[in-house]
C-alpha positions in Angstrom: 0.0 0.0 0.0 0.9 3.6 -1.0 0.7 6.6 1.3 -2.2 8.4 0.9 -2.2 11.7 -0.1 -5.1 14.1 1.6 -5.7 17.2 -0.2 -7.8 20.3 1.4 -9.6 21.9 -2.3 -7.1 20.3 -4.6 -7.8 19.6 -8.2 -9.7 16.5 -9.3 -11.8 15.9 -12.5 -15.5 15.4 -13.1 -14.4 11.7 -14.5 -12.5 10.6 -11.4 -15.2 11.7 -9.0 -17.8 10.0 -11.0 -16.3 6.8 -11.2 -15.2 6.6 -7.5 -19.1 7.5 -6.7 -20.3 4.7 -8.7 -18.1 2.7 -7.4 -18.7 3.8 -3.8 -22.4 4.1 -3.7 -22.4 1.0 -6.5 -24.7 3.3 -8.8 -24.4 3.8 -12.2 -21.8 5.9 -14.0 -23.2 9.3 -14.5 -21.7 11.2 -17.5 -19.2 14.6 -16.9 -22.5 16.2 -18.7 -24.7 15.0 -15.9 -23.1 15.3 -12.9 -20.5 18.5 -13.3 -18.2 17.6 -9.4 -15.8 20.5 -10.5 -18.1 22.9 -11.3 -20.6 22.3 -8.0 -18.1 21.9 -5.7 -16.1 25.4 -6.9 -19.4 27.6 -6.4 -21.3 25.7 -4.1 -18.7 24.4 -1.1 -16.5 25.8 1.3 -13.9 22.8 0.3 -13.2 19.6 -0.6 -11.1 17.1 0.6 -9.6 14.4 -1.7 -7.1 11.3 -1.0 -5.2 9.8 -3.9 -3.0 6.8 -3.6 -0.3 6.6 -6.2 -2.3 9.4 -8.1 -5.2 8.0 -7.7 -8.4 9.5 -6.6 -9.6 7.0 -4.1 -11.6 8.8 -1.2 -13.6 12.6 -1.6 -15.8 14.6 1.5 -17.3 18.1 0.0 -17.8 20.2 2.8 -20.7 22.8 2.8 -21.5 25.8 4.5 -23.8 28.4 5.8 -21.1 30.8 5.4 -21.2 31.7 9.6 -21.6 28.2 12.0 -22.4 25.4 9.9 -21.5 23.1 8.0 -22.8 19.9 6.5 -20.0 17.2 5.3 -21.9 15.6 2.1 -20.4 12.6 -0.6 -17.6 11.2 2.0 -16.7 8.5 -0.5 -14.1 6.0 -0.7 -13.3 3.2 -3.1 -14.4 -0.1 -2.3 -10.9 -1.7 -2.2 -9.8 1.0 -0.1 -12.8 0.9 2.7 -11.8 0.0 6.1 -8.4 0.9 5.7 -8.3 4.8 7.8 -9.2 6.8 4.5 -13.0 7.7 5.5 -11.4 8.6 8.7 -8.6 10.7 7.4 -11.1 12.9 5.2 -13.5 13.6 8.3 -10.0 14.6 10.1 -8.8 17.0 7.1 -13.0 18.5 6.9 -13.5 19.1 10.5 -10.1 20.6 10.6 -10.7 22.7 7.7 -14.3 23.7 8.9 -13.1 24.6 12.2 -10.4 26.9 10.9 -13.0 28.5 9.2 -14.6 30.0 11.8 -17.5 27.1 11.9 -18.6 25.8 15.2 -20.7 22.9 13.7 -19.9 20.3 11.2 -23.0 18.1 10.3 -23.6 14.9 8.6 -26.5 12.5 7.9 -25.6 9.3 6.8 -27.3 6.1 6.7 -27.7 3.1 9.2 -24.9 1.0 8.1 -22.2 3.3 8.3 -23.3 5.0 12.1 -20.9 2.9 13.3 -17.7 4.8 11.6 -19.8 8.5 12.0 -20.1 8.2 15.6 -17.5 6.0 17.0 -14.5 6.3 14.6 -15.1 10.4 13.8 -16.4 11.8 17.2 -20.1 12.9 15.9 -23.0 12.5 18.3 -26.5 12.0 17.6 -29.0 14.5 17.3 -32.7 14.6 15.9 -33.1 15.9 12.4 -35.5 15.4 9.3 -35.6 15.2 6.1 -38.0 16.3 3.3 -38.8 14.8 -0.2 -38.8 17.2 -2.8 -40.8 17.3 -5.9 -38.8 19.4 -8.2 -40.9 21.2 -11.5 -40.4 19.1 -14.7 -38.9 22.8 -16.0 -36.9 24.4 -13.5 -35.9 27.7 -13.2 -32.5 28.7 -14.5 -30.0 28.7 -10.9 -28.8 32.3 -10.4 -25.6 33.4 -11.4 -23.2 33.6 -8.6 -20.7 35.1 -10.6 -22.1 38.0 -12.1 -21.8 41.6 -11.5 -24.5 42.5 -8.5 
């Protein structure tokens, strides 16, 4: 085994982090088209965190924030023949680290049942209540608004 390589908002393509989700979630491949990682993450997220063995993109954790407190930890993703080895762990470490010296006092997470395990015992979070709400998004959606334009 390598040494892994952790990486606070370092550069990764929209392949690399479609293949490692479909790998880690074991869904399908979406398409640079459909699913645009580099894009999202660069106007939408306080940071990133990425691990790469050898080169290799082989764990992700996007890191989003209220821009004051909060944050949420979303996609914490590793490959399959990497799991269980300290990576997941190692990205929490770099986010929480990162959100902290940030200015955040909270970094949240939902996550489901299998993995509580690793959330609570193996990253230090604690349970708390929370909920979550199905949307039903308009066949035609409106255009998202330009972040990056004049004001």
């Amino acid at each position: 085994m390598h040494d892994v390589e952790i990486g606070w908002r370092q550069p990764f393509t929209n392949g690399e982090a479609n293949r490692l989700h479909a790998a880690a979630f074991e869904t399908r491949l979406y398409t640079d088209e459909e699913w645009n990682w580099v894009g999202l993450v660069e106007a939408n997220s306080l940071g990133w965190v990425t691990a790469r063995d050898d080169g290799e993109l082989v764990g992700f954790a996007n890191v989003l924030t209220d821009g004051f407190v909060h944050a949420w930890l979303q996609d914490v993703m590793v490959s399959p023949t990497r799991q269980r080895s300290g990576i997941g762990t190692l990205l929490v470490d770099e986010a929480a680290r990162r959100t902290a010296g940030a200015g955040c006092e909270w970094l949240h997470v939902d996550f489901d049942d299998d993995v509580a395990d690793f959330y609570y015992r193996r990253c230090g979070f604690q349970p708390t209540n929370g909920g979550l709400l199905a949307l039903d998004p308009p066949a035609d959606p409106p255009p998202a608004p330009d972040h990056h334009g004049d004001a």
